[in-house]
C-alpha positions as CSV (number, residue, x, y, z in Angstrom):
1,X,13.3,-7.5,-7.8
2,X,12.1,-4.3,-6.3
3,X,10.3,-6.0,-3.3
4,X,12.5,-8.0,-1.0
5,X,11.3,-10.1,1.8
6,X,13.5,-8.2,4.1
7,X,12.2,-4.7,2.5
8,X,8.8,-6.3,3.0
9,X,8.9,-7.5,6.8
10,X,10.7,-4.1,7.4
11,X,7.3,-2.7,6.1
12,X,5.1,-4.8,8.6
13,X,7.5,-4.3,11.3
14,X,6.8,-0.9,11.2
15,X,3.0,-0.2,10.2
16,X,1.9,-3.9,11.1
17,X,1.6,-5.4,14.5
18,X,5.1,-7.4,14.7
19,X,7.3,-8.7,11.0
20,X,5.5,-11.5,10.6
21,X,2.5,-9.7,11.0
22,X,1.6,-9.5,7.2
23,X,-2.6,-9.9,7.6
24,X,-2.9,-6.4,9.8
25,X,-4.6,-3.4,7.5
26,X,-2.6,-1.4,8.0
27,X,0.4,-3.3,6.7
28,X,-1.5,-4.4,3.6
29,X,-2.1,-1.2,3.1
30,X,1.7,0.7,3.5
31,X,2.6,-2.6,1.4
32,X,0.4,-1.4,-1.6
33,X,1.6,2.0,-1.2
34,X,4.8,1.0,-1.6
35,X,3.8,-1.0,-5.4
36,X,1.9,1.8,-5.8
37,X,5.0,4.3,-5.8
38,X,6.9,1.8,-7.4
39,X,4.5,1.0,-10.4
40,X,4.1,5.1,-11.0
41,X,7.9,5.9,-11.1
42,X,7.9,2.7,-14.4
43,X,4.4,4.1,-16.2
44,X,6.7,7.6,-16.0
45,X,9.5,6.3,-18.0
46,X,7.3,3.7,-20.2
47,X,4.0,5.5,-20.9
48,X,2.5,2.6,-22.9
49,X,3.1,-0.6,-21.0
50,X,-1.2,-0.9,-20.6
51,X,-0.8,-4.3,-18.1
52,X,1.5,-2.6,-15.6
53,X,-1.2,0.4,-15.9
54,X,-4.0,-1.5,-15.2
55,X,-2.9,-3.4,-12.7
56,X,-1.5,-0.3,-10.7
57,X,-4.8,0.1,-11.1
58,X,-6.1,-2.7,-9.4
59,X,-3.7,-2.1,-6.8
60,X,-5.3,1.6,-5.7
61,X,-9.0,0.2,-5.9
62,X,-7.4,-2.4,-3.6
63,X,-6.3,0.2,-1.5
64,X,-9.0,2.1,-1.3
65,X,-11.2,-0.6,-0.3
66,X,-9.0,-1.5,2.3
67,X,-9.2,2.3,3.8
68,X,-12.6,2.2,3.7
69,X,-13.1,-1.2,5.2
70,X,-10.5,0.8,8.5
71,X,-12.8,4.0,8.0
72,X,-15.7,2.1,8.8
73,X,-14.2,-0.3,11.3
74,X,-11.9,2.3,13.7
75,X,-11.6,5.8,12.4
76,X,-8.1,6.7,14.8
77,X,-6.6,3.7,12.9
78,X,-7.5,4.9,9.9
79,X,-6.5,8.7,10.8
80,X,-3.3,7.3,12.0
81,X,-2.4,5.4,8.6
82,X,-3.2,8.1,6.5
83,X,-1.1,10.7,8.3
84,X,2.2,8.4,8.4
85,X,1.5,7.3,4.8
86,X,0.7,11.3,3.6
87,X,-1.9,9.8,1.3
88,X,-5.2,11.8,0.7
89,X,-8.6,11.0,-0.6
């Protein structure tokens, strides 16, 4: 499997609040970023699997709606996540 609980607790250590820490924002959202690279990298190599498509994109409405809730909420956070993520609107 792609996504390890160790590979996932090494993702809240570092954009969460501690490794445990797996309600933050901002670690829900470096966790869907990290599906989100791994679901593109399979559509490149299988181009008509439709389920995996959709549900990657489920996953960036998911994210999106995440950033905006942190846009809204504390716009340094959100400045912060973008910038260490490299992700764009």
């Amino acid at each position: 499997m792609y996504l390890t609980t160790t590979k996932k607790k090494e993702i809240f250590e570092k954009f969460g609040k501690s490794k445990d820490d797996s309600g933050s924002v901002e670690g829900q959202i470096a966790l869907f970023s990290h599906r989100i690279s791994h679901l593109t990298e399979h559509l490149k190599k299988n181009r008509k699997d439709y389920s995996t498509q959709r549900s990657l994109l489920k996953l960036v409405g998911k994210r999106r709606r995440f950033l905006n809730y942190l846009k809204n909420k504390d716009i340094e956070r959100y400045r912060s996540i973008i910038k260490e993520l490299n992700l764009r609107k």
